[in-house]
N, C-alpha and C positions, 0 to 999 in steps of 0.2 A: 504494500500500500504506500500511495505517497499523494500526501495532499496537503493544500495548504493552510494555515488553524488562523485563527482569529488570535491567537496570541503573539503570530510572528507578524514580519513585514512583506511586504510584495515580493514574490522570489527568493521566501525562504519557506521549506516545505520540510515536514517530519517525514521520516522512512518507518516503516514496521515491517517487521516478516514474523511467520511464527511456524515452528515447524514441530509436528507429532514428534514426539518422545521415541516410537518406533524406527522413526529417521535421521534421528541425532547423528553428527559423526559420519553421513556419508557428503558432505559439500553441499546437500542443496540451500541451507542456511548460505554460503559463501555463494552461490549462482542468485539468488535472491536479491541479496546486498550488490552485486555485482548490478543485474538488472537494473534495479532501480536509481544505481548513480548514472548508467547509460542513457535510460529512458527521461531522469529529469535534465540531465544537463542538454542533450539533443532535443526532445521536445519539449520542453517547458521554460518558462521567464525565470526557472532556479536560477542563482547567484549562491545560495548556501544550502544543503543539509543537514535536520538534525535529527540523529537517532538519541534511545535511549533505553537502558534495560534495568534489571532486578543488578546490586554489588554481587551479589553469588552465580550473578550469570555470568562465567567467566570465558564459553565459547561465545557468544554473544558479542563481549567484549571484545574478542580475537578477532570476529568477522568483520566488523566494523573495522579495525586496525588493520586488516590487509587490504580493506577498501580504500586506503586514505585517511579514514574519520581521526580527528585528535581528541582524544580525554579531555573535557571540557569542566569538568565539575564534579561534587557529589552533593546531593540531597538525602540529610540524615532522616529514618524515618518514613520517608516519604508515601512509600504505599503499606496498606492493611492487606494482610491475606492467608488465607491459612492460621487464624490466629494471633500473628505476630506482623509486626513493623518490619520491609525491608527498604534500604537505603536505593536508592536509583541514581546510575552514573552518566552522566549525559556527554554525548561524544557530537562532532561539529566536520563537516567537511563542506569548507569553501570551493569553487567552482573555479580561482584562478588559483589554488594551491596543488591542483589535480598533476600530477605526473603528464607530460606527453605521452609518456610509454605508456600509462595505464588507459588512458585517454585511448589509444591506440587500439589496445588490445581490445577493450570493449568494443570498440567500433566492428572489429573485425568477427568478434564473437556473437554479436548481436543484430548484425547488418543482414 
């Protein structure tokens, strides 16, 4: 998913993916994240994206960081679930910080 929220500015848009527990660990978490940097920087007014997950989601974190995305913060607390508080770490990837090469490759993967 990628859309753009009422909390950002024009051309900057959240990513989500979410993948069964079943499919953990085979890439398509990394094809997803991959997609959706393709899809917004070639079809849409993006300038930035922002993902964000659970601090224990630590593949999650890894996807986003092969994407490009930088570690932009942590939010102590921030979600209820399961009984307990988890902290949510929010990651950032600008549109003129992108790699050529990855810029590239997506193209080519995705074209």
């Amino acid at each position: 998913m990628c859309h753009p929220s009422g909390d950002f500015s024009p051309g900057t848009y959240l990513i989500g993916y979410q993948i069964d527990d079943t499919f953990h660990g085979r890439g398509f978490g990394t094809e997803a994240c991959e997609f959706l940097v393709y899809y917004a920087f070639n079809f849409t007014d993006a300038y930035l994206l922002n993902g964000d997950t659970a601090y224990g989601n630590k593949a999650s974190w890894k996807i986003m960081e092969k994407c490009g995305f930088v570690f932009e913060g942590r939010r102590i607390k921030y979600w209820h679930a399961h009984g307990e508080y988890h902290d949510q770490v929010l990651y950032g990837l600008l549109k003129e910080s992108v790699k050529d090469s990855f810029l590239n490759y997506l193209n080519k993967k995705w074209k």
